[in-house]
One Martini backbone bead per residue (centre of mass of N, CA, C, O) as a GRO file, in nm:
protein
   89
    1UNK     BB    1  10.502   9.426   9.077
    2UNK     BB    2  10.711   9.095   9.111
    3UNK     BB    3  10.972   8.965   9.270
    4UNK     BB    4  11.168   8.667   9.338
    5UNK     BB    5  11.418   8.509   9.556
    6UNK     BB    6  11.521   8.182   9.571
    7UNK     BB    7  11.666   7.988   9.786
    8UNK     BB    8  11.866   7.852   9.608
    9UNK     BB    9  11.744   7.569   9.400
   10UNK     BB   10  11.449   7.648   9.397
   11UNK     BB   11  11.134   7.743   9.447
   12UNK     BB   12  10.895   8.029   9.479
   13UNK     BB   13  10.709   8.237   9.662
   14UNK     BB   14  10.359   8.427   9.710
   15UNK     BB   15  10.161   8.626   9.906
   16UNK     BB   16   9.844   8.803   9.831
   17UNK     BB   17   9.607   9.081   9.922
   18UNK     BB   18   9.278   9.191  10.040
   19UNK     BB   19   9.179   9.424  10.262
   20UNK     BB   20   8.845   9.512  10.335
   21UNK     BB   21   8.649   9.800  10.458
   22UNK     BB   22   8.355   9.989  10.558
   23UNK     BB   23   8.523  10.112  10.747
   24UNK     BB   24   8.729  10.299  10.965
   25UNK     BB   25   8.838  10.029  11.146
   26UNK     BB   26   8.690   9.809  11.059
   27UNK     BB   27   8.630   9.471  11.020
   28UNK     BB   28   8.856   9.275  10.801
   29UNK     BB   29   8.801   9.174  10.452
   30UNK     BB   30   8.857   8.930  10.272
   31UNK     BB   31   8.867   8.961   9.882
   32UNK     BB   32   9.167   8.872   9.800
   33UNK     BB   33   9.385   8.603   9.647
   34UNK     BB   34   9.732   8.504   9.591
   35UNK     BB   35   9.982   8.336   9.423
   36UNK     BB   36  10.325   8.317   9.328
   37UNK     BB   37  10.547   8.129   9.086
   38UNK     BB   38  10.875   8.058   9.132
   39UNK     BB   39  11.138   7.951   8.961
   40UNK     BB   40  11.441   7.841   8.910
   41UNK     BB   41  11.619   8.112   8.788
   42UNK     BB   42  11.341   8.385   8.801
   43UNK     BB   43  11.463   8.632   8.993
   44UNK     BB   44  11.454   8.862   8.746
   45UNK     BB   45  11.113   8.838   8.688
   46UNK     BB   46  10.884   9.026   8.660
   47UNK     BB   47  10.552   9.044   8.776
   48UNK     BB   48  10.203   9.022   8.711
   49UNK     BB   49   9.927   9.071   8.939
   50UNK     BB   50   9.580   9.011   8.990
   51UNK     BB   51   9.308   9.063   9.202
   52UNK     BB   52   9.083   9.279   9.085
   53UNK     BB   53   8.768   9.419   9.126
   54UNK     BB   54   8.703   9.694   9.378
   55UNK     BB   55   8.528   9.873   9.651
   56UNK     BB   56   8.758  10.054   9.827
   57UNK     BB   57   8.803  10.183  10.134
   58UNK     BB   58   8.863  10.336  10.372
   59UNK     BB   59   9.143  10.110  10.524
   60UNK     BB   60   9.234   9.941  10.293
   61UNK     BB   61   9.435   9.647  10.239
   62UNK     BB   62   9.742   9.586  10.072
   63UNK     BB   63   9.912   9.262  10.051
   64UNK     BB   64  10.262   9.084  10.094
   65UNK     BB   65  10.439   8.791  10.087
   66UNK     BB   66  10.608   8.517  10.180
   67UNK     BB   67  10.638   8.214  10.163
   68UNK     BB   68  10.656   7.959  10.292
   69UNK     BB   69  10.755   7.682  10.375
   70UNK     BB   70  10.730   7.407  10.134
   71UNK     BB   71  10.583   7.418   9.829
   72UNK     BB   72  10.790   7.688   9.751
   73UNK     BB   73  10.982   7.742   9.930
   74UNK     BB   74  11.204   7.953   9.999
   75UNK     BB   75  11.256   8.340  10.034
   76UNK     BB   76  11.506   8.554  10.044
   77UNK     BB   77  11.347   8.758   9.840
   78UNK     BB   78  11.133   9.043   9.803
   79UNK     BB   79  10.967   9.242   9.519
   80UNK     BB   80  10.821   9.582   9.491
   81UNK     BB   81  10.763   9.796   9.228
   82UNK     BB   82  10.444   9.779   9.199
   83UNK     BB   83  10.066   9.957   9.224
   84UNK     BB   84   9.782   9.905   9.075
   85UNK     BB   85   9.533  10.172   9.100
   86UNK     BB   86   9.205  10.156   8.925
   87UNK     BB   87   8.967  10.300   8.825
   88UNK     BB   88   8.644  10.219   8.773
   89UNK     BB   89   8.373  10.267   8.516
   0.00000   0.00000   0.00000
């Protein structure tokens, strides 16, 4: 779950991400990208964003980061409260 500060009054964003390594150590391969959008004055409401179901092993990294500035505008701050890693049956 993750939300966004966007610094003055635009809108802001986030970028966030897997990366899979079929060994700890190996090469890593982007598997997941999303973007979350984040209107102005929308700075306290948490959102989830699902990313997919993947088969990840050690050393496989999920990243989180602002966007830069641009088309989402600046973001003063970015917060995660937390990070569902769920068993596929």
């Amino acid at each position: 779950m993750v939300r966004v500060k966007p610094e003055g009054d635009t809108r802001a964003g986030i970028g966030m991400g897997i990366y899979a390594r079929e060994t700890p150590g190996g090469t890593p391969n982007e598997v997941a990208r999303a973007l979350a959008e984040f209107p102005a004055g929308q700075s306290d409401d948490y959102r989830t964003v699902e990313l997919g179901v993947f088969d990840l092993k050690p050393g496989s990294t999920i990243w989180v980061r602002p966007n830069s500035e641009g088309s989402f505008g600046q973001v003063e701050a970015t917060y995660i409260d937390r990070v569902f890693l769920i068993t596929a049956e």
